[in-house]
VOBA-1610 file (N, C-alpha, C; in pm, whole numbers, padded with zeros to 5 digits, always signed):
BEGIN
Unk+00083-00121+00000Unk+00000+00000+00000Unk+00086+00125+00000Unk+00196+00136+00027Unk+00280+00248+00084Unk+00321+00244-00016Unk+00351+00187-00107Unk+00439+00199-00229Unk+00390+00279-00370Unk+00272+00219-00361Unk+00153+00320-00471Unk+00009+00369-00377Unk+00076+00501-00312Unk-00026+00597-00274Unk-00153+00598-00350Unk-00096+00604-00489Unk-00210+00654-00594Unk-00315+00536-00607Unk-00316+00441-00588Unk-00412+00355-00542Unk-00490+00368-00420Unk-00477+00476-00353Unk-00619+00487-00260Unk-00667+00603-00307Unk-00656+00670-00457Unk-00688+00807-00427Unk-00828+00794-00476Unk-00886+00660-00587Unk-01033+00632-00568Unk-01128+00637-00408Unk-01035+00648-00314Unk-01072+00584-00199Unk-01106+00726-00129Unk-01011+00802-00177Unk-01019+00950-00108Unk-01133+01004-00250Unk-01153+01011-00345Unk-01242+01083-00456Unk-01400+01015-00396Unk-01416+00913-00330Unk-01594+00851-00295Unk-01563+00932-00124Unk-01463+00983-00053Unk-01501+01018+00109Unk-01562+01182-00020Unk-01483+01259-00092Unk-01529+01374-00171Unk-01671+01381-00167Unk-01657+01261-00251Unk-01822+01293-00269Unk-01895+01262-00163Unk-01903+01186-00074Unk-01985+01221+00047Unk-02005+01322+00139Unk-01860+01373+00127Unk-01881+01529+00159Unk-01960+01642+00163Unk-01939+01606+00000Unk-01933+01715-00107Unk-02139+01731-00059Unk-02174+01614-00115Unk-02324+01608-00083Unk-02401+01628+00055Unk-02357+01618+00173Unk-02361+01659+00276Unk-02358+01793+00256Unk-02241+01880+00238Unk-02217+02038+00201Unk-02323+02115+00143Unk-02378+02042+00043Unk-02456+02066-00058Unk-02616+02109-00019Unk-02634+01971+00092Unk-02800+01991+00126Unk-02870+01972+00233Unk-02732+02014+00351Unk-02727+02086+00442Unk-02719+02181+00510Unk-02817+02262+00595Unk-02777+02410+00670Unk-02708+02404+00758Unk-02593+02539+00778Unk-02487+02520+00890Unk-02508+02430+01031Unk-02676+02500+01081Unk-02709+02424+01195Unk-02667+02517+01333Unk-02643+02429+01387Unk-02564+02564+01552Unk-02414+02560+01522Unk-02360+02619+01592Unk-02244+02659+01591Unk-02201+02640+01713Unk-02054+02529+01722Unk-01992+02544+01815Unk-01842+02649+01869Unk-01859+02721+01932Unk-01747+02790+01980Unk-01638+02717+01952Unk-01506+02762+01883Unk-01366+02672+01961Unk-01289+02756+02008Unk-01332+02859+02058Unk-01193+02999+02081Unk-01248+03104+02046Unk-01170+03189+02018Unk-01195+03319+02002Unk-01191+03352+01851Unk-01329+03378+01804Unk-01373+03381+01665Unk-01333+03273+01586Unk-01390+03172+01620Unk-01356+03062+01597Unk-01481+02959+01640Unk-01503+02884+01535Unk-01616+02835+01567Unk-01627+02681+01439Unk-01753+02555+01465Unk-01759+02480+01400Unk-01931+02460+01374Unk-01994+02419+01280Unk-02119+02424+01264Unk-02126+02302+01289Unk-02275+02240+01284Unk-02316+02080+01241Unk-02278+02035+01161Unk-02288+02061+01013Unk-02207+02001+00898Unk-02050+02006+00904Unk-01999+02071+00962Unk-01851+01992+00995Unk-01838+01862+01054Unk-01906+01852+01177Unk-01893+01748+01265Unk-01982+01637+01184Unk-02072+01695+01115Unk-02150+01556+01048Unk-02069+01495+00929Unk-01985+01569+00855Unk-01901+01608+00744Unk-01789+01509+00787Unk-01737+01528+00921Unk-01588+01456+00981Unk-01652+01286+00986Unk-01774+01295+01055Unk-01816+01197+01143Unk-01834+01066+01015Unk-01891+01104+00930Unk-01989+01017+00793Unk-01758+00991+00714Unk-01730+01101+00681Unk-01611+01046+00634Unk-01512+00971+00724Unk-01521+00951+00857Unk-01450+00876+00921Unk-01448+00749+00907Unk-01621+00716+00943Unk-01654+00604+00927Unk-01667+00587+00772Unk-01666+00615+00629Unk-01634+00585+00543Unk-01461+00507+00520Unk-01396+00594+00575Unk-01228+00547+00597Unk-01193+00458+00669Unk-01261+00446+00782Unk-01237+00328+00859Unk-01259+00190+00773Unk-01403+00222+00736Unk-01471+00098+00641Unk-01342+00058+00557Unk-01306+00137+00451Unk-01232+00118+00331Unk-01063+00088+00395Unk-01019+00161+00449Unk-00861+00149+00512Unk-00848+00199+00670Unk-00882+00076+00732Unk-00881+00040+00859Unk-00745+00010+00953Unk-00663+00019+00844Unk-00482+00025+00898Unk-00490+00119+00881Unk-00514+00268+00870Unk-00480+00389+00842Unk-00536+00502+00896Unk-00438+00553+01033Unk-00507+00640+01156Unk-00566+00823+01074Unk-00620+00834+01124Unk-00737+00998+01076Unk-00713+01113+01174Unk-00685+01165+01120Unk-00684+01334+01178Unk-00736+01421+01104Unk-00837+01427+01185Unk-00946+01506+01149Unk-00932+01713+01253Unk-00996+01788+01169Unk-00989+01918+01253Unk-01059+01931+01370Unk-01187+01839+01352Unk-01293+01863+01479Unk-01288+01760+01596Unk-01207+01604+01538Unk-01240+01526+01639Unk-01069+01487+01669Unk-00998+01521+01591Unk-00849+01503+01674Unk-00818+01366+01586Unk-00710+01312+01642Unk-00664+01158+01537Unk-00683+01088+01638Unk-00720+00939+01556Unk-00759+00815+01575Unk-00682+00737+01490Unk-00660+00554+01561Unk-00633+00502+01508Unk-00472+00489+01490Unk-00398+00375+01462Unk-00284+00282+01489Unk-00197+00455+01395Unk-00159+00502+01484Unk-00043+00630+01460Unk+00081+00593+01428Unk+00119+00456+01477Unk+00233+00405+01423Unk+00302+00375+01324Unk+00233+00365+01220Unk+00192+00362+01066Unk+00282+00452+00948Unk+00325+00453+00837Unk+00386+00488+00794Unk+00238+00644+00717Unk+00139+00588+00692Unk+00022+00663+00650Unk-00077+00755+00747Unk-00110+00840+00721Unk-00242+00914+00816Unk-00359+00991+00705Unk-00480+00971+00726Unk-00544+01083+00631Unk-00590+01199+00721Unk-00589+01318+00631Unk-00609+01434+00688Unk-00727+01500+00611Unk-00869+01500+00727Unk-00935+01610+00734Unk-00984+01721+00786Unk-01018+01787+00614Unk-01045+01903+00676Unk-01234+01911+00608Unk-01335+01881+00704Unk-01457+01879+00658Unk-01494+01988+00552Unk-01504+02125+00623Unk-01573+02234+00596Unk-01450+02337+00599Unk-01318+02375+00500Unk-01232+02435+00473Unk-01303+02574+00457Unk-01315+02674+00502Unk-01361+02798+00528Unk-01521+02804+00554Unk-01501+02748+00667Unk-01628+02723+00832Unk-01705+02894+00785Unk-01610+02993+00844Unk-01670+03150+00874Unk-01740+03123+00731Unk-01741+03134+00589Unk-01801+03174+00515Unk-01903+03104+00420Unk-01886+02948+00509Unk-02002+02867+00484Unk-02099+02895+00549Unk-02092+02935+00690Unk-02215+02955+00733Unk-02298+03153+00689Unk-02246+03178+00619Unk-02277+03344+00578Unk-02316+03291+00415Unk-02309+03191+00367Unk-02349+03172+00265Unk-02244+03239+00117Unk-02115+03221+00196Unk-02025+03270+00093Unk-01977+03128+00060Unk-02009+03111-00086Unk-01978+02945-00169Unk-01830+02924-00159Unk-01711+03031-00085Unk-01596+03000-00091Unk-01525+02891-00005Unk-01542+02767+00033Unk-01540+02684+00101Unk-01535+02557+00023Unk-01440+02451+00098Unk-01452+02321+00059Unk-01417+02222+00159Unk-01421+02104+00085Unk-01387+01973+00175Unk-01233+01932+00142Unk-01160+01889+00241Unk-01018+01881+00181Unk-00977+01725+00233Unk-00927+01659+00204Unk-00914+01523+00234Unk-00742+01500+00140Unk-00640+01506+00267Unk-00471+01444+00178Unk-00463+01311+00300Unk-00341+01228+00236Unk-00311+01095+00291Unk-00154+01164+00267Unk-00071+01106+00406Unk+00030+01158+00452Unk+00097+01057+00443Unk+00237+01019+00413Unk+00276+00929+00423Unk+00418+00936+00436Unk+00479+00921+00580Unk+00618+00993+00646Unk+00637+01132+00626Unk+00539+01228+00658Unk+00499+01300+00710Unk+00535+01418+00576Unk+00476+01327+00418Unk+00491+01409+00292Unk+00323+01358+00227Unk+00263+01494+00200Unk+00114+01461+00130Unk+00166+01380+00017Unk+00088+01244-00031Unk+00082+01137-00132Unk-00054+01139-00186Unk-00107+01178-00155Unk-00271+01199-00244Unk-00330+01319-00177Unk-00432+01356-00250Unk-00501+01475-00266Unk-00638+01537-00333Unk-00733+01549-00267Unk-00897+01550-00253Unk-00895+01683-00218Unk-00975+01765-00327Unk-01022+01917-00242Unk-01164+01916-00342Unk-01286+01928-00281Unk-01400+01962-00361Unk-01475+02062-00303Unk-01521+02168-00397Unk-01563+02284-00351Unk-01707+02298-00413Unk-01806+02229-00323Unk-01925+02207-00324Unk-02067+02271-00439Unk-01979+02433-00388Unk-02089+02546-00403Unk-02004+02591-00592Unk-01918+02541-00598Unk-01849+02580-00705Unk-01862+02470-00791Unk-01911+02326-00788Unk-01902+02253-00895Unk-01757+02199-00929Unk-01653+02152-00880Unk-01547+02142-00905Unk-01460+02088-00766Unk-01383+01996-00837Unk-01332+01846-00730Unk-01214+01825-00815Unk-01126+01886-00717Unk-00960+01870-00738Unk-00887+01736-00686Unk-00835+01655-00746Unk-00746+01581-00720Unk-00605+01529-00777Unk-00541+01479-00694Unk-00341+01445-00721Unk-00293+01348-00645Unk-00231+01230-00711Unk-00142+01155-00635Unk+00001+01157-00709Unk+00081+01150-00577Unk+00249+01171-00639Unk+00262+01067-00737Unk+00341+01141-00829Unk+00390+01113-00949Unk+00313+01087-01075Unk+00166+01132-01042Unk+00092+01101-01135Unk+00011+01237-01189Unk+00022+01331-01166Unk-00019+01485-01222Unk-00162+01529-01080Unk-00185+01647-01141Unk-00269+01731-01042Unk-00401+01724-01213Unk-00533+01740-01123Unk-00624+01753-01252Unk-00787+01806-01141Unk-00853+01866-01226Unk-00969+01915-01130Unk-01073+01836-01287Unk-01155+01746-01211Unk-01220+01667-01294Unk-01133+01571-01372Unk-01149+01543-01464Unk-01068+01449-01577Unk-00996+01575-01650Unk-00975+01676-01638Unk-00890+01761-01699Unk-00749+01785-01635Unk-00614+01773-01738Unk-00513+01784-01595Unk-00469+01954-01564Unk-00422+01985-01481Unk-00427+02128-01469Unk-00216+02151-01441Unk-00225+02303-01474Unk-00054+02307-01422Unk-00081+02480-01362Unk+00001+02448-01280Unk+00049+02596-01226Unk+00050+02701-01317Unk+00072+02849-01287Unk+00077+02931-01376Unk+00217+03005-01437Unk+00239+02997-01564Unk+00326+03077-01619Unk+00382+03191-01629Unk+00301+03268-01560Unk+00395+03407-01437Unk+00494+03416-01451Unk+00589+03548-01517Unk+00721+03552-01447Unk+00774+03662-01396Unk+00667+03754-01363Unk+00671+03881-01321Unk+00614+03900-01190Unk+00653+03946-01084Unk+00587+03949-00931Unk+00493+04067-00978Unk+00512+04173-01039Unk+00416+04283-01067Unk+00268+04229-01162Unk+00303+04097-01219Unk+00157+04047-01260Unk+00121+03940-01225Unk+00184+03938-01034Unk+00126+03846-01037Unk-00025+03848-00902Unk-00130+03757-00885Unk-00243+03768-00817Unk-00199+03651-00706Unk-00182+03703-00569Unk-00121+03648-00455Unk-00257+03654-00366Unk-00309+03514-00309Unk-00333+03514-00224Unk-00271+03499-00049Unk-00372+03567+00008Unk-00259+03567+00180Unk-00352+03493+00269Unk-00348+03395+00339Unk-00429+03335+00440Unk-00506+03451+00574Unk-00618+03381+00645Unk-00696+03450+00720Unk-00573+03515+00810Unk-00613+03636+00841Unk-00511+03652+00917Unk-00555+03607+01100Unk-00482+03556+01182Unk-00471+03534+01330Unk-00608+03563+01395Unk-00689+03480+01524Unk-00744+03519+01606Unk-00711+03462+01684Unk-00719+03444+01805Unk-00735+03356+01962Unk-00624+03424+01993Unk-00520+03333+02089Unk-00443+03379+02181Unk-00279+03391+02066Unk-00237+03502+02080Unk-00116+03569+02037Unk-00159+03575+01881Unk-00287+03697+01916Unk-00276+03692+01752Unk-00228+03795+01721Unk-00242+03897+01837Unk-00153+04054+01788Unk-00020+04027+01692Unk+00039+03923+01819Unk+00199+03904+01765Unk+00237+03863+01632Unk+00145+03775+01568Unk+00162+03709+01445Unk+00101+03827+01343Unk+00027+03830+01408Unk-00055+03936+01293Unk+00035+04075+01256Unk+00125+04080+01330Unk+00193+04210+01306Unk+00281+04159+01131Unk+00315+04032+01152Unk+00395+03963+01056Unk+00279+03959+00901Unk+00149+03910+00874Unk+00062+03914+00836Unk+00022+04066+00737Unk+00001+04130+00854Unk-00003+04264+00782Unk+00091+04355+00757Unk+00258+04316+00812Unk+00307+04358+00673Unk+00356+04348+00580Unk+00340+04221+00564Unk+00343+04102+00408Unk+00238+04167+00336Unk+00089+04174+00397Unk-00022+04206+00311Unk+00060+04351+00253Unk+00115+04482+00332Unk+00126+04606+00276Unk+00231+04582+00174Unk+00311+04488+00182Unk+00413+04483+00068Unk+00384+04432-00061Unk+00283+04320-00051Unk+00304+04228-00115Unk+00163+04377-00220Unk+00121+04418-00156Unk+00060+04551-00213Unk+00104+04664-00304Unk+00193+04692-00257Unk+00349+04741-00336Unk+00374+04687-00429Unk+00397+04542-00438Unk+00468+04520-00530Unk+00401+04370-00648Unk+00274+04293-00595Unk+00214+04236-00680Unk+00089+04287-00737Unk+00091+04206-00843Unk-00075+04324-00975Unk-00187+04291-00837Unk-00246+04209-00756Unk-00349+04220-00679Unk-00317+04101-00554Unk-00406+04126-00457Unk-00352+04044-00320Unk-00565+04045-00304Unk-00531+03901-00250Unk-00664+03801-00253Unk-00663+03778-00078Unk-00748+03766+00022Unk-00820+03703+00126Unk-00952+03633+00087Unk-00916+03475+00033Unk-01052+03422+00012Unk-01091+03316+00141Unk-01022+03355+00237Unk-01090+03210+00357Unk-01070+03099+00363Unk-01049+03044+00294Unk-01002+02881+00244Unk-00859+02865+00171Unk-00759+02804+00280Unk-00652+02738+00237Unk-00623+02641+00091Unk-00770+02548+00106Unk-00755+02475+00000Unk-00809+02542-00148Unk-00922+02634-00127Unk-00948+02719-00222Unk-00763+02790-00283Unk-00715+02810-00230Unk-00585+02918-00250Unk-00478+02798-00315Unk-00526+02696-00216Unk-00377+02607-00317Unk-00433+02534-00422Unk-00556+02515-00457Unk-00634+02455-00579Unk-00619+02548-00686Unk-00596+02676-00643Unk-00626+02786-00782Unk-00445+02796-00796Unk-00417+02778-00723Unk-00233+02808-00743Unk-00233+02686-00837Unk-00244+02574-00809Unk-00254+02449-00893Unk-00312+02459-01040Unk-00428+02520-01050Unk-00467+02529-01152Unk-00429+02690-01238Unk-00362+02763-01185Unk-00295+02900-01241Unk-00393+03010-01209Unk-00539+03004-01130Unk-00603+03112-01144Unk-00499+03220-01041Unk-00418+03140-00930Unk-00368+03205-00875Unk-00183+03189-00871Unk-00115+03267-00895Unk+00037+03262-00884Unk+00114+03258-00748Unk+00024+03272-00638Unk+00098+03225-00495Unk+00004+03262-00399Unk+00037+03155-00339Unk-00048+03133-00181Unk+00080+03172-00064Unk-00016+03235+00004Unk+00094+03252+00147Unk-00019+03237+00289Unk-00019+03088+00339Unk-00064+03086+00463Unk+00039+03090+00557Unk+00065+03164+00662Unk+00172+03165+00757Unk+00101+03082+00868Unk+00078+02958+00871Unk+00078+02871+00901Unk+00032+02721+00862Unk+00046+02596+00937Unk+00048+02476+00828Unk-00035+02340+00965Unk-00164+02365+00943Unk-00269+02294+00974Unk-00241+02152+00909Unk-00208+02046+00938Unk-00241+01945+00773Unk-00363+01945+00740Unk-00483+01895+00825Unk-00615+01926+00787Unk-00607+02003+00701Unk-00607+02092+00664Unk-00561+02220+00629Unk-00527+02227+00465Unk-00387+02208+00503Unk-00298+02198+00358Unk-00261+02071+00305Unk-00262+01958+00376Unk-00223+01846+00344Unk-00303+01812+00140Unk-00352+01824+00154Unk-00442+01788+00011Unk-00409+01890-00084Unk-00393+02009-00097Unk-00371+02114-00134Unk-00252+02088-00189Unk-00157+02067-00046Unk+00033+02103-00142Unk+00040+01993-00212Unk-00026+01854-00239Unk+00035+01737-00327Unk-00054+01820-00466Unk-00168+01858-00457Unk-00218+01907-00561Unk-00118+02008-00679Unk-00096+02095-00576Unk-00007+02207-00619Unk+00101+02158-00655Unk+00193+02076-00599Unk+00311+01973-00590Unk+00295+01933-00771Unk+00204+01832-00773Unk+00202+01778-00922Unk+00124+01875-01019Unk+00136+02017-00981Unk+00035+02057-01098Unk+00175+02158-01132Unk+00290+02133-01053Unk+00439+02211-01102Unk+00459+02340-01017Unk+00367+02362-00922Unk+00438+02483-00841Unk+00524+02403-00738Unk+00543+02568-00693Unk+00625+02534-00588Unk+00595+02556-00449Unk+00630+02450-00321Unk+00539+02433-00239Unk+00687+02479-00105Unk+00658+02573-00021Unk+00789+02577+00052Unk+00719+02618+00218Unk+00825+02604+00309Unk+00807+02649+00392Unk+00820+02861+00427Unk+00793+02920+00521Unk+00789+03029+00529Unk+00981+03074+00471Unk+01047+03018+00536Unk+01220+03036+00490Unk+01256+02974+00389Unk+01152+02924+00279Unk+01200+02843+00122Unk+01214+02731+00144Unk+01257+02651+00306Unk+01284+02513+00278Unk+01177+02456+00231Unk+01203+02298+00131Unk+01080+02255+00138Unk+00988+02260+00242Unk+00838+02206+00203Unk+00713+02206+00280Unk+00758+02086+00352Unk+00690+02021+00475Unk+00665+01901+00487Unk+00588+01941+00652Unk+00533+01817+00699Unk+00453+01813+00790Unk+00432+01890+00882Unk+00561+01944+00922Unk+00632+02018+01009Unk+00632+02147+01004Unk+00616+02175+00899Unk+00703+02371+00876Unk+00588+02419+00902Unk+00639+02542+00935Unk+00519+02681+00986Unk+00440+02733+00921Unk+00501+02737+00788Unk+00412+02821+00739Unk+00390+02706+00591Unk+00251+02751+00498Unk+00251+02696+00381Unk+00273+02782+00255Unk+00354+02785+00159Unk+00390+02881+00080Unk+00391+02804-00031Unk+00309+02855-00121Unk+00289+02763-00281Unk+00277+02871-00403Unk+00359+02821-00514Unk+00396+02953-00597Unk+00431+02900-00723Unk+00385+02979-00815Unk+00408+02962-00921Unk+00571+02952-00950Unk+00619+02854-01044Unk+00788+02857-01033Unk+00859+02966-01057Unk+00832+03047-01166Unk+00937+03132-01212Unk+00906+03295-01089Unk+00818+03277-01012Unk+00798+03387-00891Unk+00867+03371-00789Unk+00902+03223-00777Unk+00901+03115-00649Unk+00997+03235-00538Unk+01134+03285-00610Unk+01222+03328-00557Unk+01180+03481-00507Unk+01149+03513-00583Unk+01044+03697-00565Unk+00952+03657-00389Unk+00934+03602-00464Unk+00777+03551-00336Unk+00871+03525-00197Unk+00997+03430-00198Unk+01069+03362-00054Unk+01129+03540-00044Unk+01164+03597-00132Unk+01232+03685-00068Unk+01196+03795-00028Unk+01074+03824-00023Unk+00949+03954-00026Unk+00968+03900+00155Unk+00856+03730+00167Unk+00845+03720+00258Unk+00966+03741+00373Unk+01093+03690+00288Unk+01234+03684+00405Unk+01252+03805+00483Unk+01241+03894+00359Unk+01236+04055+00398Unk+01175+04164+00521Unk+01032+04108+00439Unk+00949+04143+00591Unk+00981+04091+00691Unk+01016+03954+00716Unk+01007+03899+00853Unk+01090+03987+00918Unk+01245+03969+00869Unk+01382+04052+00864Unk+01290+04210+00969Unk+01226+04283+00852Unk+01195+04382+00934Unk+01158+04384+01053Unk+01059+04306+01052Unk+00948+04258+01230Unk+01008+04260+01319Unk+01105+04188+01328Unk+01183+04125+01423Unk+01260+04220+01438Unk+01318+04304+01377Unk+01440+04420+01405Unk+01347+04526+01461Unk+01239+04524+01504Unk+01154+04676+01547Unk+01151+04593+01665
//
């Protein structure tokens, strides 16, 4: 099983669609608090709950970490799948269609497959290593950008709960630069929305300054095989670990690490 990832990614495209249909013809419901502006509806937890037990059913050697219920299951394992039910919660329940379901399979702690379907949009991204990135049966590639001045950068939500001043100082002044100096700067709410369009070229770079796998796990293999480039906040590669998620069109890749290097550089010297 470990050897060809890409053989469970039928496995991850049917948890999609159960998702996806849940998403679809369901109302948010109540809302649970998790913190400070921060919150989970019913269809998350119904969203986690229905794909768990789908995964269990199908690959029952293979522990789940999920955003709402935490991980389960034999951790010892060379594999984990990572969900993320309801990938931009705040604007599903306001009835903004920018939201999806994100579903990656980890395997020594590098995304190997990749599920993002975005319900309200008609469109279901998937990628397993070494075999291309494609949204439907179409295959998709990163974008051909080679100018930071044309290029359309998205920036992740910025910080709430505890130490968000501190981060956020970092946040906003990436956003004022990256203002300066790229054709337009995007806040769409959804991680996987940002690395699906980097994948498919609507967008030339994602910058979440931080790295959820729920999260990004599905996203960076997408982006990965659709030819961008997927790095940590300091350029090293991505992997399970790093802080931040940074995905970019190639010929920007270097513009983009060094915008961000820059700012940080500043922050820290005030």
């Amino acid at each position: 099983m470990t050897d060809a990832p890409a053989s469970l990614l039928p496995v991850a495209l049917k948890a999609a669609e159960i998702a996806s249909d849940l998403v679809r013809t369901r109302v948010p419901g109540l809302l649970t608090a998790k913190g400070d502006r921060d919150m989970a509806s019913e269809v998350d937890y119904a969203v986690e709950r229905a794909v768990r037990d789908y995964l269990k059913e199908r690959t029952p050697d293979i522990a789940i970490l999920g955003e709402e219920e935490g991980i389960t299951g034999d951790t010892t394992g060379d594999l984990l799948w990572a969900i993320d039910p309801v990938d931009g919660t705040a604007n599903f329940v306001r009835s903004i269609p920018l939201c999806g379901f994100s579903l990656g399979l980890i395997q020594k702690g590098r995304p190997v497959v990749g599920v993002i379907d975005l319900p309200f949009l008609g469109t279901r991204y998937h990628a397993a290593q070494h075999t291309g990135a494609y949204v439907g049966d179409r295959r998709i590639q990163s974008s051909a950008t080679t100018e930071l001045k044309d290029a359309i950068v998205a920036i992740g939500d910025y910080a709430v709960g505890e130490g968000a001043a501190a981060k956020n100082r970092l946040r906003i002044a990436l956003t004022e630069r990256l203002a300066a100096n790229v054709q337009r700067v995007r806040m769409l709410g959804s991680v996987a929305i940002d690395l699906a369009w980097v994948a498919e070229g609507k967008l030339d770079a994602s910058i979440t300054l931080s790295n959820k796998p729920w999260d990004t796990a599905a996203g960076v293999v997408i982006a990965r095989e659709a030819g961008a480039k997927v790095t940590d906040q300091d350029g090293t590669a991505h992997t399970f670990t790093s802080t931040a998620t940074v995905a970019t069109a190639a010929a920007v890749a270097e513009d983009i690490s060094s915008l961000i290097t820059a700012t940080a550089q500043h922050i820290s010297s005030r």
